[in-house]
C-alpha positions as CSV (number, residue, x, y, z in Angstrom):
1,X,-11.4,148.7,83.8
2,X,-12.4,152.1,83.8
3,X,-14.9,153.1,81.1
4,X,-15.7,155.7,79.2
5,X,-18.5,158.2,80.3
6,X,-21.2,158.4,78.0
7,X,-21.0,162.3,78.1
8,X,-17.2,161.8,76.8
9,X,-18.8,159.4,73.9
10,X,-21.5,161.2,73.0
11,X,-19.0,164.7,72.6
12,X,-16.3,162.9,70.6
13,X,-19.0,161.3,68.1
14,X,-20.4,164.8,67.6
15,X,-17.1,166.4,66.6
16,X,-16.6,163.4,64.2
17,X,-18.1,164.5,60.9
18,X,-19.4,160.9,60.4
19,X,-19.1,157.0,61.5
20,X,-17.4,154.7,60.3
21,X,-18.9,153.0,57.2
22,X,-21.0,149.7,57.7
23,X,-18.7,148.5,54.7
24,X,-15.4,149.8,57.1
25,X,-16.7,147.5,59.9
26,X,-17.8,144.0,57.7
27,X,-14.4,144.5,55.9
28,X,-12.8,145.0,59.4
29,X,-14.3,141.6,60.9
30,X,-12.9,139.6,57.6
31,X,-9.8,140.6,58.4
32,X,-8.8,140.1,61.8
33,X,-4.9,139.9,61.3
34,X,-4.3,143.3,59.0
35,X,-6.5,145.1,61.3
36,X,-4.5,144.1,64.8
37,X,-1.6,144.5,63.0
38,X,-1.9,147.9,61.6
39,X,-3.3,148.7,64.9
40,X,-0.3,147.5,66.7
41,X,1.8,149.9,64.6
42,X,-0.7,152.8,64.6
43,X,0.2,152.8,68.9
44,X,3.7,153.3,67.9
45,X,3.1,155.9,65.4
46,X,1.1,157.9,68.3
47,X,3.8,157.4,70.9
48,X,6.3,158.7,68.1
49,X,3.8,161.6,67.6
50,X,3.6,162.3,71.1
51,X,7.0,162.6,71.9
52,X,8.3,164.5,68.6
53,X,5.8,167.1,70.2
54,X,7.6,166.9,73.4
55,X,10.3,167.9,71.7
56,X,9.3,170.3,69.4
57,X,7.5,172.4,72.2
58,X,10.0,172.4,75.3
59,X,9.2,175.4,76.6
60,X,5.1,174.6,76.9
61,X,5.1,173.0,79.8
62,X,1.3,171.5,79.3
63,X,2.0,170.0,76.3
64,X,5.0,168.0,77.5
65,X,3.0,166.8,80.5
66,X,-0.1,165.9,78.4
67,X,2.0,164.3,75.6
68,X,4.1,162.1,78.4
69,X,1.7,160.7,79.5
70,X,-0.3,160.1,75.9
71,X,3.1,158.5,75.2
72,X,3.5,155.9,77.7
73,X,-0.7,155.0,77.5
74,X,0.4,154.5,73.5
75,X,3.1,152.3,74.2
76,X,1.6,150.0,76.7
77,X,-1.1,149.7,74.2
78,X,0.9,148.8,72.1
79,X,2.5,145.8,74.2
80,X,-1.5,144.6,74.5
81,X,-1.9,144.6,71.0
82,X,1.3,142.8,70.5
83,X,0.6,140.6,73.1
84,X,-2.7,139.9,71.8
85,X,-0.8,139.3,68.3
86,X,1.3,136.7,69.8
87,X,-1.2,134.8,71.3
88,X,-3.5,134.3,67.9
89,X,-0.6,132.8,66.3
90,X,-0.4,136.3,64.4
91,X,3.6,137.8,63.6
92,X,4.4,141.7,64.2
93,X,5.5,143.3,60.7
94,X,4.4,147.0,59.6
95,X,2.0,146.6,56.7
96,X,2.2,149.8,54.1
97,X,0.0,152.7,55.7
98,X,-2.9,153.5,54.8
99,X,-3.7,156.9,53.1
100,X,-5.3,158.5,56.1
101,X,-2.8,160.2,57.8
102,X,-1.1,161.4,54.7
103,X,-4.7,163.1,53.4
104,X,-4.8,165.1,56.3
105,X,-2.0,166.6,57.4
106,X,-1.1,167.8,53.6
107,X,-3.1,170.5,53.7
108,X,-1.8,171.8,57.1
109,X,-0.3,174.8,57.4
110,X,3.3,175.1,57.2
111,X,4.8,178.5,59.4
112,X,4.0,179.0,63.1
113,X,2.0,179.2,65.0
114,X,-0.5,177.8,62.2
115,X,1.3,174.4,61.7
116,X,1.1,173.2,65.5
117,X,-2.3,174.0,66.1
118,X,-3.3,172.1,62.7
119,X,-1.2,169.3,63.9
120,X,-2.9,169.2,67.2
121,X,-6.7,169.2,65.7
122,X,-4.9,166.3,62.8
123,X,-3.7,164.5,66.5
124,X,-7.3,165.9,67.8
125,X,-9.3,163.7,64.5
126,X,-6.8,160.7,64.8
127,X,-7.5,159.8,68.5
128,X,-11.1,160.6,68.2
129,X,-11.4,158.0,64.8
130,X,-9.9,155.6,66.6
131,X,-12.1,155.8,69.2
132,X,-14.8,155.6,67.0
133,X,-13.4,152.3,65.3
134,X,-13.1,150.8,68.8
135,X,-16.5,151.4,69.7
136,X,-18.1,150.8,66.6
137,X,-16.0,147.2,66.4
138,X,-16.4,146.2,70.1
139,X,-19.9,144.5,69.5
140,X,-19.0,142.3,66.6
141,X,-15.6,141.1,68.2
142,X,-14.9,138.1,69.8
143,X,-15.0,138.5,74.0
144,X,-11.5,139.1,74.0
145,X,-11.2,141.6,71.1
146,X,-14.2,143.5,72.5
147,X,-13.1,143.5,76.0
148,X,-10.0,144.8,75.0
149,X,-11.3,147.6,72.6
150,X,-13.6,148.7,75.3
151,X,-10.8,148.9,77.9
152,X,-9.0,151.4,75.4
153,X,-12.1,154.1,75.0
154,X,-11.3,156.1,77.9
155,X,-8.0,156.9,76.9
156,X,-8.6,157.5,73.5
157,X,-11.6,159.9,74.4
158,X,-8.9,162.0,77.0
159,X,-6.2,161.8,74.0
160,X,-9.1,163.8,71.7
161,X,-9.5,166.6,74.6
162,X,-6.1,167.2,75.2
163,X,-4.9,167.5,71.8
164,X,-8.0,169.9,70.8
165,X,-7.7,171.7,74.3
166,X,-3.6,172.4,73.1
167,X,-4.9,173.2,69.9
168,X,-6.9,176.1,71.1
169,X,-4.3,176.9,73.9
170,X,-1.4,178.0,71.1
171,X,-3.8,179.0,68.4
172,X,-3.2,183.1,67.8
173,X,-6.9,183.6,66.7
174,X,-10.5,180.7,67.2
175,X,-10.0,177.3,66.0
176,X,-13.7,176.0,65.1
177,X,-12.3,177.6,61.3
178,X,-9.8,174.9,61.1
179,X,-11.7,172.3,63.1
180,X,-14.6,172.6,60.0
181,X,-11.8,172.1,57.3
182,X,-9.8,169.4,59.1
183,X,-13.5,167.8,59.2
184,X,-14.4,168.1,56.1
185,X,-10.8,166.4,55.0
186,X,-11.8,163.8,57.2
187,X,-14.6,162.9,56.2
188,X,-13.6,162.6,52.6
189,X,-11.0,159.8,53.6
190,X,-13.5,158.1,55.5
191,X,-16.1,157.9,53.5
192,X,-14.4,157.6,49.9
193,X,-13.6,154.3,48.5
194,X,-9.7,152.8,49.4
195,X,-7.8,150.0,47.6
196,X,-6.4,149.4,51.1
197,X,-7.7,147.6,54.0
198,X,-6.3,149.6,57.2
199,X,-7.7,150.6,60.4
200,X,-8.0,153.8,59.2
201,X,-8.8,153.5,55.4
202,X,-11.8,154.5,53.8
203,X,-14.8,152.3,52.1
204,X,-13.0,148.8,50.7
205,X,-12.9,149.5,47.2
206,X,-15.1,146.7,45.1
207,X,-12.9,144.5,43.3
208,X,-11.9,144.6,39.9
């Protein structure tokens, strides 16, 4: 298992506007099945993202090489999770999404070349979270779970780069503009209370 360099760590945590809530991670450990499950269909979801880039940018030859392979690493994650799934007795279904992914790629921009470089610092904040979540989870889990989240932090930290490396590539003017507000967004979601437990949601809201 090839892990993560501490450099790559330390870089990805810094353009993260915060961690994950200590709420986030004790409501994460209560619930084992929603979180493997939404995770199992947030590897799909980043496969699909992948390859609609593929083919929404043809003729950028870096991005279909770089989203190729991001696809494929996606979907074999995916069969682990699944896998994983299986074996704790746990059944696949997609659970409602949380709120995360809609709060931040409302406020992208809508006409080119503004909309792909927000979607690639959005793709940028998504793979960095996750890593995040995975990192922050890995010492509380179960020997299994944790092995399995650690095994994953490499690629997530490369899926971060690329996406914000494409993102600067195609941008017409500096990003670090964008990269602020996308932060800022993020942030937000993160740290504000949610009424749903995802592996992306915010704070658990208390109960009524």
């Amino acid at each position: 298992m090839e892990l993560v360099s501490q450099s790559d760590l330390d870089n990805l945590l810094k353009f993260l506007p915060c961690r994950s809530p200590q709420a986030w991670i004790d409501e994460a450990l209560r619930q084992e099945e929603i979180l493997l499950l939404n995770h199992c269909y947030l590897e799909q979801c980043a496969a699909r993202t992948a390859l609609g880039l593929m083919f929404r940018c043809p003729d950028k030859p870096d991005v279909l090489i770089k989203m190729s392979k991001l696809a494929r690493e996606e979907l074999r994650h995916f069969e682990k999770v699944h896998e994983l799934l299986t074996k704790r007795g746990y059944t696949y279904k997609i659970l409602k999404p949380s709120r995360y992914a809609g709060l931040m790629h409302e406020p992208a921009r809508r006409k080119e070349p503004g909309n792909l470089t927000d979607t690639l610092i959005i793709g940028a904040y998504i793979e960095a979270r996750s890593c995040e979540r995975f990192y922050s989870l890995a010492p509380h889990m179960d020997e299994e779970i944790s092995a399995f989240f650690r095994s994953l932090l490499k690629s997530e930290a490369r899926h971060f780069r690329d996406y914000l490396t494409l993102a600067q590539h195609y941008s017409d003017e500096p990003i670090e503009a964008r990269v602020a507000f996308f932060g800022e967004v993020e942030q937000k979601a993160i740290e504000s209370e949610d009424d749903l437990f995802r592996f992306h949601s915010g704070v658990p809201a208390e109960p009524n």
